[in-house]
DSSP file (Angstrom, degrees, kcal/mol; ACC not computed):
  #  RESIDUE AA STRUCTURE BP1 BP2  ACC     N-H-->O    O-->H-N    N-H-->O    O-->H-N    TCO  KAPPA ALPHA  PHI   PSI    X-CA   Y-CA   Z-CA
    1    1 A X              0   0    0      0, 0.0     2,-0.3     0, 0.0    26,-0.1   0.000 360.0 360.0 360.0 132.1   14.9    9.2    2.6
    2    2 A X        -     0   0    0      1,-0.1     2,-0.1    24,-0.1    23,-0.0  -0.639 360.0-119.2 -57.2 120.5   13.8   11.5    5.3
    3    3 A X        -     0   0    0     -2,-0.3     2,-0.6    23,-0.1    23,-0.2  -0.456  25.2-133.2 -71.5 164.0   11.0   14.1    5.8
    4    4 A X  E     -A   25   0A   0     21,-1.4    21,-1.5    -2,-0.1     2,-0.7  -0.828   3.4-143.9-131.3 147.0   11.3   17.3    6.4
    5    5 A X  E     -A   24   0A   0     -2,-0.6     2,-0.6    19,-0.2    19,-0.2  -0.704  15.9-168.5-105.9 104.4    9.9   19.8    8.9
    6    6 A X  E     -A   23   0A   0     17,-0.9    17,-1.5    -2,-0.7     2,-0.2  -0.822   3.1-173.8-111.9 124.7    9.2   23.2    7.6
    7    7 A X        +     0   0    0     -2,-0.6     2,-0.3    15,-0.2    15,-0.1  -0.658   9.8 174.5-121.3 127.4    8.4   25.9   10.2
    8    8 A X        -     0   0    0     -2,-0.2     2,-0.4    13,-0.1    13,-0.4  -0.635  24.0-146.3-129.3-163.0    7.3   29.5    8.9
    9    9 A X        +     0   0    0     -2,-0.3     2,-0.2    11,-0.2    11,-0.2  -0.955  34.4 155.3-149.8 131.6    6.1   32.8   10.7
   10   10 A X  E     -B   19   0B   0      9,-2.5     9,-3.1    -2,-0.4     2,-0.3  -0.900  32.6-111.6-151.3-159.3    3.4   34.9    8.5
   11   11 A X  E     -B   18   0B   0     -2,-0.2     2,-0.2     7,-0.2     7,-0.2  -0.861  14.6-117.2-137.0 143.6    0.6   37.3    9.3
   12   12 A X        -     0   0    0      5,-3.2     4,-0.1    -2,-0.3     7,-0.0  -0.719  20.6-150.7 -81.0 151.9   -3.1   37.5    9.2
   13   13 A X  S    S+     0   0    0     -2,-0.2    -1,-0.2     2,-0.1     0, 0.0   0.870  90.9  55.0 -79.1 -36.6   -4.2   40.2    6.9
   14   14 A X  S    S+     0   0    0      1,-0.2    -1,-0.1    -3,-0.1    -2,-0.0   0.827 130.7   2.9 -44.9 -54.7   -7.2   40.9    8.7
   15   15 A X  S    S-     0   0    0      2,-0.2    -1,-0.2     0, 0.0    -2,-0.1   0.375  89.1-128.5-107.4  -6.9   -5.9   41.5   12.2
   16   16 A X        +     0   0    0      1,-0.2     2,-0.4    -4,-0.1    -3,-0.1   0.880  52.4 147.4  34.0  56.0   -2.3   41.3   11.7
   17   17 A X        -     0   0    0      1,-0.0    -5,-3.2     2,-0.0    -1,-0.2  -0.841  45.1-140.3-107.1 146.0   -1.3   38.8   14.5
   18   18 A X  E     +B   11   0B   0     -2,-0.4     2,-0.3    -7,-0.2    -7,-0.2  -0.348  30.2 177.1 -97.4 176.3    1.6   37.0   12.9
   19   19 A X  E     -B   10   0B   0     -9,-3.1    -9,-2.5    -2,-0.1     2,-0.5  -0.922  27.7-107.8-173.2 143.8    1.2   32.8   14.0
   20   20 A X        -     0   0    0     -2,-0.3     2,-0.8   -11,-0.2   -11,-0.2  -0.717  24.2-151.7-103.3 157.0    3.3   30.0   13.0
   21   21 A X        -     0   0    0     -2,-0.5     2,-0.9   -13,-0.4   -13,-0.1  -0.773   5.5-148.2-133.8 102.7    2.7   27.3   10.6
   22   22 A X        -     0   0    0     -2,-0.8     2,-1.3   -15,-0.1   -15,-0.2  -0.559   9.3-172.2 -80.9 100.2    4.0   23.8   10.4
   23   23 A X  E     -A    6   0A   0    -17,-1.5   -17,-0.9    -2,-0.9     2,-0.2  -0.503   9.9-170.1 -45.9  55.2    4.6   21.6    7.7
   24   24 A X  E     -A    5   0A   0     -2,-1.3     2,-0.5   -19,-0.2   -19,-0.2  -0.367  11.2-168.5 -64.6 119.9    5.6   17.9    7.6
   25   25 A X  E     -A    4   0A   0    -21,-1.5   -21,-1.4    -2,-0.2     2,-0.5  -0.873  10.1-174.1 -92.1 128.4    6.7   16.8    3.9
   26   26 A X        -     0   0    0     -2,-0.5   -23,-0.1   -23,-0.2   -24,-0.1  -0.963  28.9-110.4-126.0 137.5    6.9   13.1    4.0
   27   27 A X    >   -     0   0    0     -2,-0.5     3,-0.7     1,-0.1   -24,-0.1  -0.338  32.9-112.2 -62.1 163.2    8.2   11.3    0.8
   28   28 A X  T 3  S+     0   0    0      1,-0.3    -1,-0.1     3,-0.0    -2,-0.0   0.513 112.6  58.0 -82.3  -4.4    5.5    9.4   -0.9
   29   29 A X  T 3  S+     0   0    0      2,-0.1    -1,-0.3     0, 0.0    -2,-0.1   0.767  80.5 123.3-107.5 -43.9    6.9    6.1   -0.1
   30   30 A X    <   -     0   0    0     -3,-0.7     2,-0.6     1,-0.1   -28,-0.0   0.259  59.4-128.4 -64.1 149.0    6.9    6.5    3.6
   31   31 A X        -     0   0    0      4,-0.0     2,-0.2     0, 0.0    -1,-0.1  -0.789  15.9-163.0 -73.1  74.9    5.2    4.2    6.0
   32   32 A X    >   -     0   0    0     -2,-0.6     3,-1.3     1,-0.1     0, 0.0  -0.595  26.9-127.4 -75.2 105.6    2.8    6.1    8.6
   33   33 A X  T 3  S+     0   0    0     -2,-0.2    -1,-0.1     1,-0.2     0, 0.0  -0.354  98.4  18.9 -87.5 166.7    2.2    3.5   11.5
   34   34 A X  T 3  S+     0   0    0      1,-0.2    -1,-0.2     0, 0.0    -2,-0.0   0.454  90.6 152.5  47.5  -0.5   -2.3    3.4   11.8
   35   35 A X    <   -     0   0    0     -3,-1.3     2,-0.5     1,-0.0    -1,-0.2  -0.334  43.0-146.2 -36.4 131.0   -2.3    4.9    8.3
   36   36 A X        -     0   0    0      4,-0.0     4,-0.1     1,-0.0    -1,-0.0  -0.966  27.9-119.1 -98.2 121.8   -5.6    3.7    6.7
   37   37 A X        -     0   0    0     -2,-0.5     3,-0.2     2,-0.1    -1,-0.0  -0.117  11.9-123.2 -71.3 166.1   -4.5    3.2    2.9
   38   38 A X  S    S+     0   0    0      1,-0.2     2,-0.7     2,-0.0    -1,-0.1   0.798 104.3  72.0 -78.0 -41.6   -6.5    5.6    0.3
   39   39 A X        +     0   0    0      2,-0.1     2,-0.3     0, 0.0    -1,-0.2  -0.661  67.4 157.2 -78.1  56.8   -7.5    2.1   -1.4
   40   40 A X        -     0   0    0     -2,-0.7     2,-0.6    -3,-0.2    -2,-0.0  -0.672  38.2-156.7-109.5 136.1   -9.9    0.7    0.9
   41   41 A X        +     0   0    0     -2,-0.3     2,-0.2     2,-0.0    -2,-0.1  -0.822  41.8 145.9-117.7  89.4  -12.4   -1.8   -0.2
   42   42 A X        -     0   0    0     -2,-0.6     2,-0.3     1,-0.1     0, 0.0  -0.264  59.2 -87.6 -76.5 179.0  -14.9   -1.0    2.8
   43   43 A X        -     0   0    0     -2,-0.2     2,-0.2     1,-0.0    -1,-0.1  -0.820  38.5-121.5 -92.0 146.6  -19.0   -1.4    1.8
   44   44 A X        -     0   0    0     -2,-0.3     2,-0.3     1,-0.1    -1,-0.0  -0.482  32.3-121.7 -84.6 155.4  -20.5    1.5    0.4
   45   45 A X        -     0   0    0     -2,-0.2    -1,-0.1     1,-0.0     2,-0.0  -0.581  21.4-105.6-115.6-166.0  -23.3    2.5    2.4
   46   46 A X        -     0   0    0     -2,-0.3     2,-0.6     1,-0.1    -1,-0.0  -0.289  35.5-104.2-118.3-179.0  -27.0    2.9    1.4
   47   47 A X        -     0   0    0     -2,-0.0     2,-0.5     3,-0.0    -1,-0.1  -0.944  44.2-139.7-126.9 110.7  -28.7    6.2    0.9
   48   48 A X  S    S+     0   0    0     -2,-0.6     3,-0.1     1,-0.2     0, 0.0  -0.726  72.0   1.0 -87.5 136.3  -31.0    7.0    3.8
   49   49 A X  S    S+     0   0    0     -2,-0.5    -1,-0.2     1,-0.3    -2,-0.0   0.324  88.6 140.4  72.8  -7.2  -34.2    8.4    4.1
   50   50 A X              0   0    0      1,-0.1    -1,-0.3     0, 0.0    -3,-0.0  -0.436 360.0 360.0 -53.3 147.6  -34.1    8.6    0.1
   51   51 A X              0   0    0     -3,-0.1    -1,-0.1     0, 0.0    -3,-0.0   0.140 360.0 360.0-137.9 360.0  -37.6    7.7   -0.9
């Protein structure tokens, strides 16, 4: 399965300069290469300057 790249044109309300906005949908399954997984067992780190 593929992702898919979705490309729009809108407008700021504020100023009305239009700008485009891209989207990559990636299936949930996909592989990222350097992804750092969500699931990470790092160390938590200590609360500084707390007294």
């Amino acid at each position: 399965m593929k992702g898919h790249l979705y490309v729009t044109q809108k407008d700021h309300r504020k100023d009305g300069i239009s700008y485009k906005e891209c989207r990559i949908v990636l299936p949930e399954e996909s592989e990222i290469p350097d992804e750092t997984p969500f699931e990470t067992n790092a160390p938590e780190t200590a609360d500084v300057g707390s007294k």
